[in-house]
C-alpha positions as CSV (number, residue, x, y, z in Angstrom):
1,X,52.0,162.2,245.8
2,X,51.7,158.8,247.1
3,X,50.8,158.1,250.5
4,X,51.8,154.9,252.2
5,X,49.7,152.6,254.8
6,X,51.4,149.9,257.3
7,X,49.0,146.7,257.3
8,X,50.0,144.7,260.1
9,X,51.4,141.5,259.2
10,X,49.4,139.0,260.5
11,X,46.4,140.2,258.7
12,X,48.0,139.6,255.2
13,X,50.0,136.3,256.4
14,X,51.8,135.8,252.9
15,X,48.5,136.2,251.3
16,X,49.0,138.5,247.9
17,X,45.2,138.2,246.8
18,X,44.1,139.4,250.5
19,X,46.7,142.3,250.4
20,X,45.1,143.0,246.8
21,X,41.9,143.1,248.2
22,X,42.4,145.4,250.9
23,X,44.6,147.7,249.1
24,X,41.6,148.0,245.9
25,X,39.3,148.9,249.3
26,X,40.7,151.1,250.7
27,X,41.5,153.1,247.5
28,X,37.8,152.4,246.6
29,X,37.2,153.6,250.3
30,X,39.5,157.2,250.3
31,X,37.6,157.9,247.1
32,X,34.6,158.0,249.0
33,X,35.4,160.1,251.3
34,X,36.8,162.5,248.7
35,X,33.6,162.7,246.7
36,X,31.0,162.6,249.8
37,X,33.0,165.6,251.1
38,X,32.6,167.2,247.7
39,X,36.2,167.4,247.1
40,X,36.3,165.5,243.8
41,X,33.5,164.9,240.9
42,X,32.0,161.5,240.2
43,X,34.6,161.3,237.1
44,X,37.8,161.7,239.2
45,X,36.4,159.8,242.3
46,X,35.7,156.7,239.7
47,X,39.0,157.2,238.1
48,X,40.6,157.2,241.8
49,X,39.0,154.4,243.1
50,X,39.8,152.3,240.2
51,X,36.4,151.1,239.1
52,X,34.4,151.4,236.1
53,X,31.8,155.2,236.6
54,X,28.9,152.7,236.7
55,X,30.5,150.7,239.7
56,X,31.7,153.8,241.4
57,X,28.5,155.5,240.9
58,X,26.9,151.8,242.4
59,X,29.6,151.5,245.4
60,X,28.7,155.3,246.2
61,X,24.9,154.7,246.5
62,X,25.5,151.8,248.8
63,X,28.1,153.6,251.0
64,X,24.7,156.2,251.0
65,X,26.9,159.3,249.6
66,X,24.8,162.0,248.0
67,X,24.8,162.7,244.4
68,X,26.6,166.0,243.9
69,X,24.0,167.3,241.7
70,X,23.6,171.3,242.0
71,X,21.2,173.5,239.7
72,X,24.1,174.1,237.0
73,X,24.2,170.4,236.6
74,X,20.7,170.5,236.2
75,X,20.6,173.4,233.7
76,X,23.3,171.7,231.8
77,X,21.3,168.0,231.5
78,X,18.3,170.3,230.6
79,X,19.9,172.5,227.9
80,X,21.4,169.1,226.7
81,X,17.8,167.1,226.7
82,X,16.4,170.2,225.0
83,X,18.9,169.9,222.1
């Protein structure tokens, strides 16, 4: 499903790079929201939002999201490290 978003004109003024722009930010930004609510994992947030895991994983520290780290993730890196 795609959802669509009316931009008001003057704010793009024939600009493509601006409506670019916005349009990478607010996917970047609904992504957020999806993984701070715990809706989506990191993986599918960075795949939504268009960016790289690294960057996503950056953008959601400095938007101060918390890590979605539970005690099976944490069994899981352990079991892994012990391997």
């Amino acid at each position: 499903m795609k959802i669509g978003l009316g931009v008001p004109a003057f704010l793009l003024a024939n600009r493509s790079e601006i409506a670019d722009r916005v349009g990478r930010r607010l996917q970047c930004e609904v992504a957020l929201h999806l993984y701070a609510r715990r809706l989506v994992s990191m993986g599918r947030a960075a795949e939504l939002s268009g960016l790289s895991r690294g960057a996503f994983e950056e953008a959601a520290t400095l938007a101060g999201a918390l890590r979605n780290y539970g005690s099976t993730d944490l069994d899981a890196d352990l079991a892994f490290a012990g391997s």
